[in-house]
C-alpha positions as CSV (number, residue, x, y, z in Angstrom):
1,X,-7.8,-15.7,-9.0
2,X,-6.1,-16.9,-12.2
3,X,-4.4,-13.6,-13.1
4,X,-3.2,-13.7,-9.3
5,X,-1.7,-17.4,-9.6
6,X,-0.4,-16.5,-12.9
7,X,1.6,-13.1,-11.2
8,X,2.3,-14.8,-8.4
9,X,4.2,-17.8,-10.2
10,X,5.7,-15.3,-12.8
11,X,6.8,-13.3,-10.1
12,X,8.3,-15.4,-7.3
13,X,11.5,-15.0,-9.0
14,X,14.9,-13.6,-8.2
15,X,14.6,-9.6,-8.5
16,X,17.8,-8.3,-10.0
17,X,19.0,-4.5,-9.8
18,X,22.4,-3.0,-10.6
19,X,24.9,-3.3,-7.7
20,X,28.7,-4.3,-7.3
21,X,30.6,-7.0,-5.1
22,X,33.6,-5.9,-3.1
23,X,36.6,-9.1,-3.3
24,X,38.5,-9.9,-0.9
25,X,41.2,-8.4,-2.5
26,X,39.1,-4.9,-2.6
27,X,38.2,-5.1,-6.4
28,X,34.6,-3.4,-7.0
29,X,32.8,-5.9,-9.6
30,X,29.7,-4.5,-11.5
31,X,26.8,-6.7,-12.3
32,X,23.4,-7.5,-11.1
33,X,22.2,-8.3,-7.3
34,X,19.1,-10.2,-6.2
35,X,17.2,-7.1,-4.0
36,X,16.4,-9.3,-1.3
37,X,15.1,-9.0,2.2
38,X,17.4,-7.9,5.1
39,X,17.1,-11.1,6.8
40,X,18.4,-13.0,4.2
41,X,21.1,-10.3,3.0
42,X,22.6,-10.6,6.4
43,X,23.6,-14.2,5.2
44,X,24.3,-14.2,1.6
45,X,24.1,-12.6,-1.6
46,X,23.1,-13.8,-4.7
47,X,25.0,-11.8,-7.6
48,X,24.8,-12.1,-11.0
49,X,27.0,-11.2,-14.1
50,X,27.2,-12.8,-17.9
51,X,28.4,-15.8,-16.8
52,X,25.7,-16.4,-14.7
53,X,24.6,-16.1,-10.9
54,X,26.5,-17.0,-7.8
55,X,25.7,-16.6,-3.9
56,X,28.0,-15.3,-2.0
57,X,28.8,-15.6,1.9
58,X,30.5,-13.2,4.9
59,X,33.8,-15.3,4.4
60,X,34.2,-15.2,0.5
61,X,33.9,-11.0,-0.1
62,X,34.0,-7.4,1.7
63,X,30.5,-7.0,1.0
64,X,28.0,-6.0,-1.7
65,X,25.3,-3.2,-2.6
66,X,22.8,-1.5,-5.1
67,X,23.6,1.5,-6.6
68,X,22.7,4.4,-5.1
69,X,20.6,2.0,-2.4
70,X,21.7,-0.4,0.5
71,X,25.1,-1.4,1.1
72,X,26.1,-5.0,3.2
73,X,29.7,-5.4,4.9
74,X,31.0,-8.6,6.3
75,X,34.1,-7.0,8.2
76,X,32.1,-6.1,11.4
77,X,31.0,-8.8,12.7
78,X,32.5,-12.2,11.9
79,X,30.5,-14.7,10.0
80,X,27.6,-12.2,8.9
81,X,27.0,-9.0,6.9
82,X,25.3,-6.1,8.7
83,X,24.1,-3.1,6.7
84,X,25.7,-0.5,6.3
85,X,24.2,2.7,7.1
86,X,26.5,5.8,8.1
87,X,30.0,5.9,7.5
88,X,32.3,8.9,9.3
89,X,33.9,9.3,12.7
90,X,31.1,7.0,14.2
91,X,29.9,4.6,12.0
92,X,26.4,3.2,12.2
93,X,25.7,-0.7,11.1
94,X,22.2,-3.0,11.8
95,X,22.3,-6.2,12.0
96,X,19.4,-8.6,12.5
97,X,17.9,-7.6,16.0
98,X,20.1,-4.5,16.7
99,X,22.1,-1.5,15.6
100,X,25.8,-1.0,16.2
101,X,28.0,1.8,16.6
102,X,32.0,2.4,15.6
103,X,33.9,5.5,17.0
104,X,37.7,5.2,16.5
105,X,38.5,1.7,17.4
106,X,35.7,0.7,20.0
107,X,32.7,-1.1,19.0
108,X,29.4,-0.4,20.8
109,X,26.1,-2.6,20.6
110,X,23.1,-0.8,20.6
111,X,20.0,-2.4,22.0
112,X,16.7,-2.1,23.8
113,X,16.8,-4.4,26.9
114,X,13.0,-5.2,28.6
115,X,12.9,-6.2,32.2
116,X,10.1,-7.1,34.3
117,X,9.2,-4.7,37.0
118,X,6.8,-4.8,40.0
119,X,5.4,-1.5,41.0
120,X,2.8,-2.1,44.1
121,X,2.4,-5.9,43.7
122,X,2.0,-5.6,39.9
123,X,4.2,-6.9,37.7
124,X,4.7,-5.1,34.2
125,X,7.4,-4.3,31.8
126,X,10.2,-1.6,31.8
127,X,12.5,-0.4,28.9
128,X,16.3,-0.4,30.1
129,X,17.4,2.4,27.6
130,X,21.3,1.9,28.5
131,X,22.0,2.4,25.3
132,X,21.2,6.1,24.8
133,X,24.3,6.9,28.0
134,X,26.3,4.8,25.3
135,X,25.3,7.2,22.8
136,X,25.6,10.5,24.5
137,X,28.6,9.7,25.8
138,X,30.0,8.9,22.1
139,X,28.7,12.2,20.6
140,X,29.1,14.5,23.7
141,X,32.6,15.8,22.3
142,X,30.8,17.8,19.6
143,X,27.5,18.3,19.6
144,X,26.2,20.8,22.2
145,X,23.3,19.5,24.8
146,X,24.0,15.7,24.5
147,X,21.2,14.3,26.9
148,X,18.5,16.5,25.2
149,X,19.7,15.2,22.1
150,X,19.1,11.4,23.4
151,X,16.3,11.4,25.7
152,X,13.4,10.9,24.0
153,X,14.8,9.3,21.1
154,X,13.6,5.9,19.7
155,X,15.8,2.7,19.1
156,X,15.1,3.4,15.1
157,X,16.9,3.7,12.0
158,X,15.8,6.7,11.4
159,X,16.4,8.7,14.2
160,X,19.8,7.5,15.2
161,X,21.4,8.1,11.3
162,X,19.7,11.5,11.8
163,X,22.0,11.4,15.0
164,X,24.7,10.7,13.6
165,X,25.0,12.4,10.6
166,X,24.9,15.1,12.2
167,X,27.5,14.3,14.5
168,X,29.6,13.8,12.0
169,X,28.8,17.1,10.3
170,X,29.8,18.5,13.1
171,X,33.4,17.1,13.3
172,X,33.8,17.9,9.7
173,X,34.9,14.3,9.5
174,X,33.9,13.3,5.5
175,X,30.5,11.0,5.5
176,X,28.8,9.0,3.8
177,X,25.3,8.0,4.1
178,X,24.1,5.1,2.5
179,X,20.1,5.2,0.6
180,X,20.7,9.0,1.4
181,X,18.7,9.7,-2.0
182,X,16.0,7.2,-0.7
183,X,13.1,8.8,0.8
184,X,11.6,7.7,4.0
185,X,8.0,8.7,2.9
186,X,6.9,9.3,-1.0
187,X,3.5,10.2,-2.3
188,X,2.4,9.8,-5.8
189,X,-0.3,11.4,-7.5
190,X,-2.6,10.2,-10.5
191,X,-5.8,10.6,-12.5
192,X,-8.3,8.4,-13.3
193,X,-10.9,7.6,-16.5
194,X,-13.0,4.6,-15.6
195,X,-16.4,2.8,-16.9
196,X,-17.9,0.7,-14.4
197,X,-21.0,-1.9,-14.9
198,X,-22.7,-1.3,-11.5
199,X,-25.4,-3.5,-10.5
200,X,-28.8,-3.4,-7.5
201,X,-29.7,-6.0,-6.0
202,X,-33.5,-6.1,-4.2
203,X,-35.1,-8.6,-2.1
204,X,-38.1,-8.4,-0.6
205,X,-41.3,-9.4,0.5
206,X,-44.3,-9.5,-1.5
207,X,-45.1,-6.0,-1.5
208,X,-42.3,-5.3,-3.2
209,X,-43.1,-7.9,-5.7
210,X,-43.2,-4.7,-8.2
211,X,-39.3,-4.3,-8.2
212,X,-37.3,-6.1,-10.5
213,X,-34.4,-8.8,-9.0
214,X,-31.5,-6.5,-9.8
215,X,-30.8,-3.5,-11.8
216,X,-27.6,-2.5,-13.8
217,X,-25.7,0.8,-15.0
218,X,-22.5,1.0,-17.0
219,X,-21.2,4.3,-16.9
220,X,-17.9,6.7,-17.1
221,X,-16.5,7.8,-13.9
222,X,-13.3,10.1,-13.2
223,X,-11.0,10.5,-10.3
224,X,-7.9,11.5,-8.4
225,X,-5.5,9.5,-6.4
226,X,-3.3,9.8,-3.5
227,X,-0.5,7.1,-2.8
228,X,1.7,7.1,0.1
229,X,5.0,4.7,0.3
230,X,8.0,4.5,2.7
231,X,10.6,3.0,0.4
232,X,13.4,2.8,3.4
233,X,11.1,0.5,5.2
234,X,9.8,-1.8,2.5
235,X,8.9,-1.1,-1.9
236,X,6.4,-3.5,-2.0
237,X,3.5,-2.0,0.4
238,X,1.8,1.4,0.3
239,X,-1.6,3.1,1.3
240,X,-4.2,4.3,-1.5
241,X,-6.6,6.7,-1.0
242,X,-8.4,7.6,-4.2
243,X,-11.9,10.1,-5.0
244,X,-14.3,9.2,-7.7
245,X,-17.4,10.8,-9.5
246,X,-19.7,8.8,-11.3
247,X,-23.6,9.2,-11.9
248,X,-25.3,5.8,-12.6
249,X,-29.0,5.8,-14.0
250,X,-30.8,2.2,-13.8
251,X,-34.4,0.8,-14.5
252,X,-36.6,-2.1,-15.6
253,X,-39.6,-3.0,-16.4
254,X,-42.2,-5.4,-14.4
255,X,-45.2,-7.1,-15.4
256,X,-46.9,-9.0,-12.6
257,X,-48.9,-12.2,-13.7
258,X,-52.2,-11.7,-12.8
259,X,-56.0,-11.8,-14.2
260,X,-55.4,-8.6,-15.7
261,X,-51.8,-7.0,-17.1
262,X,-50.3,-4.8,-14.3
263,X,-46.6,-3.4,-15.3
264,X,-44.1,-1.3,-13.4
265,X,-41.3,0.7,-14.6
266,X,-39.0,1.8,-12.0
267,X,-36.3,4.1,-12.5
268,X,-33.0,5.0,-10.1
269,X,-31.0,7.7,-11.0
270,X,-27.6,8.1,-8.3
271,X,-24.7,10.9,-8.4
272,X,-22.0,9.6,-6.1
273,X,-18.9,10.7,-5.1
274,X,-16.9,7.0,-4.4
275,X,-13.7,7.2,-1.5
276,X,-11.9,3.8,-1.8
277,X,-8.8,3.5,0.6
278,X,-7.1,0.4,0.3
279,X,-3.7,-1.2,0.8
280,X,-1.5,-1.9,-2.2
281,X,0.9,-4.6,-2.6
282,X,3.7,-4.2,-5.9
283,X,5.2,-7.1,-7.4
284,X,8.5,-6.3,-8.7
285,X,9.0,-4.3,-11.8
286,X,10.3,-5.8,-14.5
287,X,9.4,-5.3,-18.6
288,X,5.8,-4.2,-16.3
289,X,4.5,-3.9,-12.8
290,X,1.5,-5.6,-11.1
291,X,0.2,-5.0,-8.3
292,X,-2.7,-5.6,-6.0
293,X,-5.1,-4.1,-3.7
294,X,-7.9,-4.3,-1.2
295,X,-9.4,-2.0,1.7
296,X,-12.5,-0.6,2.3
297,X,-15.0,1.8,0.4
298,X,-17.3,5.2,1.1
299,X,-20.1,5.9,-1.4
300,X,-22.0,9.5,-0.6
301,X,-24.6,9.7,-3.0
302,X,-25.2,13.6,-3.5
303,X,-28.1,12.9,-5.8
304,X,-30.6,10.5,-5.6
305,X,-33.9,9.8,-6.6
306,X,-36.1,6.6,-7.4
307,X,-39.4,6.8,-9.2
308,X,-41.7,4.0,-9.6
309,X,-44.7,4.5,-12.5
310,X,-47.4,1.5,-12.6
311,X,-50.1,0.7,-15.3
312,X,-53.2,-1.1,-15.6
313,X,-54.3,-2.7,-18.4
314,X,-58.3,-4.5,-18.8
315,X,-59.0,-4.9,-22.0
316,X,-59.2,-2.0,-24.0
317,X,-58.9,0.8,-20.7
318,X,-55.5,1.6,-19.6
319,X,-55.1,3.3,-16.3
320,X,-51.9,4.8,-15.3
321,X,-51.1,5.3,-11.5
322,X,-49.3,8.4,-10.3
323,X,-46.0,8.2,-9.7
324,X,-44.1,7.4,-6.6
325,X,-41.2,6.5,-4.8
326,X,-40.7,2.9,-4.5
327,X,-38.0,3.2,-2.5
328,X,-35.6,5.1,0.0
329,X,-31.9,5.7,-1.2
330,X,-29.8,6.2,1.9
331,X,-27.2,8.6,2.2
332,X,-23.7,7.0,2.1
333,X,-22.9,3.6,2.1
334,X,-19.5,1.4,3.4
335,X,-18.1,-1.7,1.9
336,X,-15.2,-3.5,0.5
337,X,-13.3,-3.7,-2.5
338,X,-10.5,-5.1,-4.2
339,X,-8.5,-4.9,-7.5
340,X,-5.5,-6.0,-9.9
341,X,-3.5,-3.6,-11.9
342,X,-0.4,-3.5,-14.4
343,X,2.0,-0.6,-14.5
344,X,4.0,0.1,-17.3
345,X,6.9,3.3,-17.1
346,X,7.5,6.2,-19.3
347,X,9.8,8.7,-19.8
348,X,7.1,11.4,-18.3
349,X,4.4,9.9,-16.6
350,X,3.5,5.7,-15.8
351,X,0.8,4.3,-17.1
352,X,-1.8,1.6,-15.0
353,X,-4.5,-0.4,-16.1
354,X,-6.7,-1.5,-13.3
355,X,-9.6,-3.7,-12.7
356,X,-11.9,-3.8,-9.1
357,X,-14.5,-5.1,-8.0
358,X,-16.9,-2.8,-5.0
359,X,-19.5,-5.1,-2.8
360,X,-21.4,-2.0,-1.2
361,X,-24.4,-2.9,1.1
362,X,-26.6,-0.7,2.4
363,X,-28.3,1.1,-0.2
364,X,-31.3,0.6,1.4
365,X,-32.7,-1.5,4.5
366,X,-35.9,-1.4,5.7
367,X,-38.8,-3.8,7.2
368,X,-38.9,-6.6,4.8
369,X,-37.3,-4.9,2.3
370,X,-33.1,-4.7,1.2
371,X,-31.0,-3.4,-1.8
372,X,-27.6,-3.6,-2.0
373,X,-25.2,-2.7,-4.9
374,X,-22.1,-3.6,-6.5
375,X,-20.1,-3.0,-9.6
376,X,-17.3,-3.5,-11.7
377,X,-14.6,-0.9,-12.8
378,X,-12.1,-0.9,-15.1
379,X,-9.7,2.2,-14.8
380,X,-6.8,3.7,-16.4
381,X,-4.7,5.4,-14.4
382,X,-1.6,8.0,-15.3
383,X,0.9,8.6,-12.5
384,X,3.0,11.7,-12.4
385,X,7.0,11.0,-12.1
């Protein structure tokens, strides 16, 4: 909780990235540009150069952008930037709760109208798609089977760009495409080398009085992870989905008191293959990268075995009890889990250094009797650029 209020306070600050103002007098400036959400771009823009930072509104420049990233114009609609998104014969802008289109000199509104509808005496909802006759209509001078084109289209960034890129290719009219070199969907790929302190916890009745409290493991573990991110739609979230190997061995000694000196040594040996699958949230990158994450965790224990060996001891006789299982291991277990990391980029491959924490019940649960286990990882991770 410290590290997060320390991140957190570190970085609630402006995030700066190289982009440009265009004056009112159609000069491009250079300098830096607070990557802000869309909501608040469509207002303002906070740009930065030596002499320091200044925000910006629709009525003071043409608009601003990041390289190679989004781009925001105030000359479509008066007293607000829209982004920009497609640039050619038709153009294609968004604004806050809809998209708009520009072919020639006429300005269309696209939007998704919902109407209540009764269909035998009950009332629902209906989508009035009028804005897909707009859009055939405006593309129908080029592109061959219009309506097929439109019908089972969504109201989506996405799709309609697609759309309209297209439509433009087909005119030969010159384009541009704004984030074109942004990916809607990106995967990353790592390794991991890990240690983890893992720990069982028993409780029980009585009869179990022979186990020990809890039991605890530090061991190596390796792994591979999956990460997938769609950076058009937000940079901050994306879904993890990693596989680890570890193989945990864990025991303890018990002696009961009693008239006579009874011990128990119990041993646990476990070869599990870990699935964690957890949603990531990135802070933004500066000199490093944090991040955090939390979801939910598999464990299928491929191996397992749990021994218990007792021992009697009166005087000078020791007897020595044969050996059994104290204990069922069951075969998989679900819980949750959560971590902090720091990222740090290199000119090959980016480096993480990651610590979570796994609360697994389940390990066993029988009449009068649970174990549960948890652990402790630290983890470094290489990512592949």
């Amino acid at each position: 909780m410290l590290l997060l209020i320390i991140i957190g306070s570190s970085y609630g600050q402006n995030d700066f990235r190289s982009g440009f103002i265009v004056t009112l007098d159609n000069d491009t400036i250079q300098g830096q540009v607070d990557y802000r959400s869309n909501s608040k771009n469509y207002e303002s823009c906070i740009f930065k150069i030596e002499e320091g930072e200044k925000e910006y509104y629709p009525n003071q420049i043409i608009g601003f952008g990041y390289n190679d990233d989004k781009f925001f114009s105030s000359q479509i609609i008066e007293g607000s930037f829209v982004e920009v998104l497609v640039t050619g014969e038709i153009s294609l802008y968004k604004s806050r709760d809809k998209y708009h289109i520009v072919k020639d000199t006429s300005f269309f509104n696209l939007e998704s109208i919902i109407e209540k509808v009764e269909i035998d005496g009950k009332t629902g909802k209906k989508e009035i798609g009028k804005w897909k006759g707009v859009l055939t209509y405006l593309i129908s001078d080029c592109l061959q089977n219009p309506n097929g084109l439109t019908s089972n289209m969504k109201l989506s960034e996405r799709g309609l760009a697609r759309l309209i890129v297209k439509y433009n290719k087909c005119t030969g009219t010159e384009l541009v495409e704004f984030k074109a070199k942004k990916p809607w969907t990106k995967f990353d790929f790592g390794a991991i080398l890990g240690v983890s302190r893992s720990e069982i916890t028993t409780e029980g009745s009585g009869f179990f009085s022979y186990l020990d409290d809890s039991y605890s493991s530090i061991d190596p573990s390796i792994g591979v992870l999956i990460a997938a991110s769609f950076p058009r739609i937000t940079e901050r979230m994306a879904f993890q989905g990693e596989l680890h190997f570890l193989k945990s061995s864990y025991s303890s000694s018990v002696e009961l008191p009693m008239s006579f000196i009874q011990l128990h040594d119990t041993f646990i040996d476990l070869t599990t293959l870990s699935l964690p699958i957890s949603l990531k949230y990135s802070f933004p990158e500066k000199r490093y990268g944090f991040y955090i994450q939390g979801g939910i965790n598999f464990d299928y224990h491929l191996n397992s075995s749990t021994r218990l060996i007792s021992e009697q001891i009166r005087g000078d006789v020791v007897n020595t009890f044969p050996e059994i299982s104290p204990f069922e291991i069951n075969d998989s277990q679900v819980g949750y889990w959560g971590g902090i990391g720091i990222l740090k980029s290199y000119r090959k491959f980016r480096g993480s250094i990651a610590i979570r924490y796994f609360q697994m019940p389940g390990l066993d649960q029988t009449d009068g009797f649970t174990a549960n286990s948890n652990r402790v990882c630290l983890n470094l991770i290489l990512f592949k650029k």
